[in-house]
C-alpha positions in Angstrom: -16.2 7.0 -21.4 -14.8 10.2 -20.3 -11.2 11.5 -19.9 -9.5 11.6 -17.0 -7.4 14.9 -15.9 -5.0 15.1 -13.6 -7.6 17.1 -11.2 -10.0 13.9 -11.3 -7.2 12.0 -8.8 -7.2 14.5 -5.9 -10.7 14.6 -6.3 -10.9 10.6 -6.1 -8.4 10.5 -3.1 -10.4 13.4 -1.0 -13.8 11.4 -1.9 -11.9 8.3 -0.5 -10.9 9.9 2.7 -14.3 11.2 2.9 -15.8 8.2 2.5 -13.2 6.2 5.4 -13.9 8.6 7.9 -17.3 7.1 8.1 -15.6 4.1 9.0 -15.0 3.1 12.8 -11.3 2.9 12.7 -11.2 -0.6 13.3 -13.5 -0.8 9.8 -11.3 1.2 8.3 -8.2 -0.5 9.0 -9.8 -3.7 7.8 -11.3 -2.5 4.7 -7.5 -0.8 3.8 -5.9 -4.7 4.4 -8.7 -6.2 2.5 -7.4 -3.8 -0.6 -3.8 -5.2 0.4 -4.3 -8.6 0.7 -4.7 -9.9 -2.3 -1.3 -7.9 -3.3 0.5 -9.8 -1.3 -0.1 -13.4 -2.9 2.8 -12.4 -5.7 5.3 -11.7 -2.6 4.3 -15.3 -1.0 4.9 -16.9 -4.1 8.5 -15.5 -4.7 9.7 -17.0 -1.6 12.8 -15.3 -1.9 15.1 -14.8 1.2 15.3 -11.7 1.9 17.9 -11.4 4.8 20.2 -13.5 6.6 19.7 -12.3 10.1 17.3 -13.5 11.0 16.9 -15.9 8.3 13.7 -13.7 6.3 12.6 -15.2 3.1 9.2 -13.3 1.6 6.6 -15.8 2.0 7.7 -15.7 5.6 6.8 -12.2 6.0 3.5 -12.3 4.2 2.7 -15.6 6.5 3.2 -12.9 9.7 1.4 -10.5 8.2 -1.7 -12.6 7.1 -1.6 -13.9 10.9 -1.4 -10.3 12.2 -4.2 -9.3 10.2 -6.0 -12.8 11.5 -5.7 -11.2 14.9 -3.0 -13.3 16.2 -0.8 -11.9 18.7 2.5 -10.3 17.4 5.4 -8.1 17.3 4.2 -5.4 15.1 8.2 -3.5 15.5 9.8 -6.8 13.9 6.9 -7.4 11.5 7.2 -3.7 10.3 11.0 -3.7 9.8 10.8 -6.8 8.0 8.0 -5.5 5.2 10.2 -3.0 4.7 13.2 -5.1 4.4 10.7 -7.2 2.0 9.7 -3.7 -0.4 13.8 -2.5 -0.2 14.9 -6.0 -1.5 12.4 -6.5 -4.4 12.4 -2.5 -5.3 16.5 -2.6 -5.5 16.9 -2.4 -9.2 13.8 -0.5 -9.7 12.3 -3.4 -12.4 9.3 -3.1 -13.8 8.1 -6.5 -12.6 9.4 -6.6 -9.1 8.2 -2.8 -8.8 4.3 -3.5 -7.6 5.6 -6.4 -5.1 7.6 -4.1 -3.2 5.0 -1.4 -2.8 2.7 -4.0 -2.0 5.1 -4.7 0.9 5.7 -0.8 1.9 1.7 -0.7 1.9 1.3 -3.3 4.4 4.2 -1.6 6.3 1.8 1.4 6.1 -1.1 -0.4 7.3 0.3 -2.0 10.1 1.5 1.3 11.1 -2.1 2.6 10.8 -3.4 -0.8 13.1 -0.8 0.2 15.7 -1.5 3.6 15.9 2.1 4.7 16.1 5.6 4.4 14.5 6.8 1.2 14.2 10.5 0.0 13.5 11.4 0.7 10.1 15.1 -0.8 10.1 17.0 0.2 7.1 15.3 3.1 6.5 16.3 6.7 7.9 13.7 8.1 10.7 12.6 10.8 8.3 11.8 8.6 5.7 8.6 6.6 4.6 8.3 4.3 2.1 4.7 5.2 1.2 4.5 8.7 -0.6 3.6 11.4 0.9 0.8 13.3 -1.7 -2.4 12.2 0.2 -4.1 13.9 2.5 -4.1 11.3 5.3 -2.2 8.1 6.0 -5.1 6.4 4.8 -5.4 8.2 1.6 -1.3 8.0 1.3 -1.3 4.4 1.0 -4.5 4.0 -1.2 -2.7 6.2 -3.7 0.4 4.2 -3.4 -1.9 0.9 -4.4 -4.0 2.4 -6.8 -0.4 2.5 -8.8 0.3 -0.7 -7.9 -3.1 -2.6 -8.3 -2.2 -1.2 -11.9 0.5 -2.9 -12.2 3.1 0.0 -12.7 5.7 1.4 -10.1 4.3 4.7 -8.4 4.6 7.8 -10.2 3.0 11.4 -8.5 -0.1 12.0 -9.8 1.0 15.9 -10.1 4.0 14.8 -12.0 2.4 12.2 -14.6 0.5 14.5 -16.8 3.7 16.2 -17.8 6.1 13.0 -17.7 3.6 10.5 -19.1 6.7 8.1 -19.4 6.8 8.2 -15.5 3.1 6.0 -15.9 -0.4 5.7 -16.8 -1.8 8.0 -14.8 -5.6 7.2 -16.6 -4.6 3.3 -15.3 -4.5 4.6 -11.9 -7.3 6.4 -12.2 -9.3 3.7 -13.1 -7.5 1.6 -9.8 -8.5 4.4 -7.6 -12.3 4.3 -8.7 -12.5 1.1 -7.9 -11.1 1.4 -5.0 -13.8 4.6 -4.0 -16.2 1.6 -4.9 -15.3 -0.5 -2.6 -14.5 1.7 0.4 -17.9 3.7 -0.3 -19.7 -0.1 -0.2 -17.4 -0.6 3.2 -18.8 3.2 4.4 -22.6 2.3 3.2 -23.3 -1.3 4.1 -20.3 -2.0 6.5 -18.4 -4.4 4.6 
C-alpha cells in the first residue's frame, strides 16, 4: 500500500472533475445524489424536529429530498432552505457524531443547487455564505470533497490544512473516500451508470 500526500487529493479531486465532465449533466447530477443518498439514511432515522415554523423534523426533509430526487414535482427554494436548516441544527455543537449528518444535509443542499442550476433559498445563512467548502475546483468537485470527509466518518477538515494539523482529521481516511469515489464516477463516465 502506498502513502498518501497531501498532493494525492488535488490530484484525486481534478481526476474526478475530469472524469464528470464526461457526464451529460443530467448523469452527472444523478451519479453525485447516488454518492448522497445513502448519507442521508442516518438523518431519516434521527427524526429530530428541526424547526417549529413550519413544523420540520429531519426525516421530513430527507422524505422531500428522496421524492425530489424521484422526480417528483417540488419547491426546490423551500426544500434548499430546509437542508440547510437540517445541517445548521445537527452541526450546532460541532460533535463528533452529529458532524457527518449535517454535511450530509449541506451536500444535498449542494446538489439540489446543482439540479436547479441556480441559487436556491438558503434561509439562515448569509448570501455570501455556503455551506459546502469552497477548495474544489467546481461545484461538483466542492461537494465530493465535502463527502469524501464525511463518507469517512469525520467532520470536514481542508485538505491543505490537514497535513500540518493532523488533529483537524485523517486526511489518509479521506483519501481513501475520495478513491472510491473516482471509482465510481469513472464507472458512471465509462459505462454510464
Amino acid at each position: 500500500m502506498t502513502e498518501t500526500t497531501h498532493r494525492d487529493y488535488p490530484e484525486l479531486l481534478d481526476d474526478i472533475d475530469e472524469f464528470a465532465g464526461h457526464l451529460d449533466p443530467r448523469e452527472r447530477v444523478g451519479a453525485l445524489y447516488g454518492l448522497i443518498a445513502p448519507l442521508l439514511d442516518r438523518a431519516e432515522q434521527e427524526d429530530e424536529e428541526i424547526s417549529d415554523d413550519p413544523a420540520l423534523s429531519s426525516a421530513g426533509v430527507v422524505r422531500a429530498l428522496r421524492a425530489a430526487a424521484a422526480g417528483e414535482p417540488t419547491d426546490a427554494d423551500a426544500l434548499h432552505e430546509a437542508l440547510i436548516i437540517l445541517g445548521l441544527a445537527f452541526s450546532e455543537d460541532q460533535d463528533r457524531e452529529r458532524g457527518p449528518v449535517a454535511q450530509s444535509a449541506f451536500s444535498a443542499a449542494g446538489w439540489l443547487r446543482l439540479r436547479a442550476g441556480r441559487d436556491l433559498r438558503a434561509g439562515d445563512l448569509a448570501d455570501d455564505e455556503d455551506p459546502v467548502p469552497p477548495y474544489a475546483s467546481s461545484p461538483f468537485t466542492r461537494i465530493v470533497d465535502l463527502l469524501a470527509w464525511t463518507r469517512s466518518g469525520q467532520l470536514y477538515a481542508c485538505w491543505e490544512d490537514a497535513p500540518a494539523h493532523p488533529e483537524l482529521g485523517d486526511l489518509p481516511a479521506a483519501t481513501r473516500e475520495l478513491r472510491a469515489i473516482r471509482r465510481e464516477i469513472a464507472g458512471w463516465a465509462v459505462g454510464g451508470g
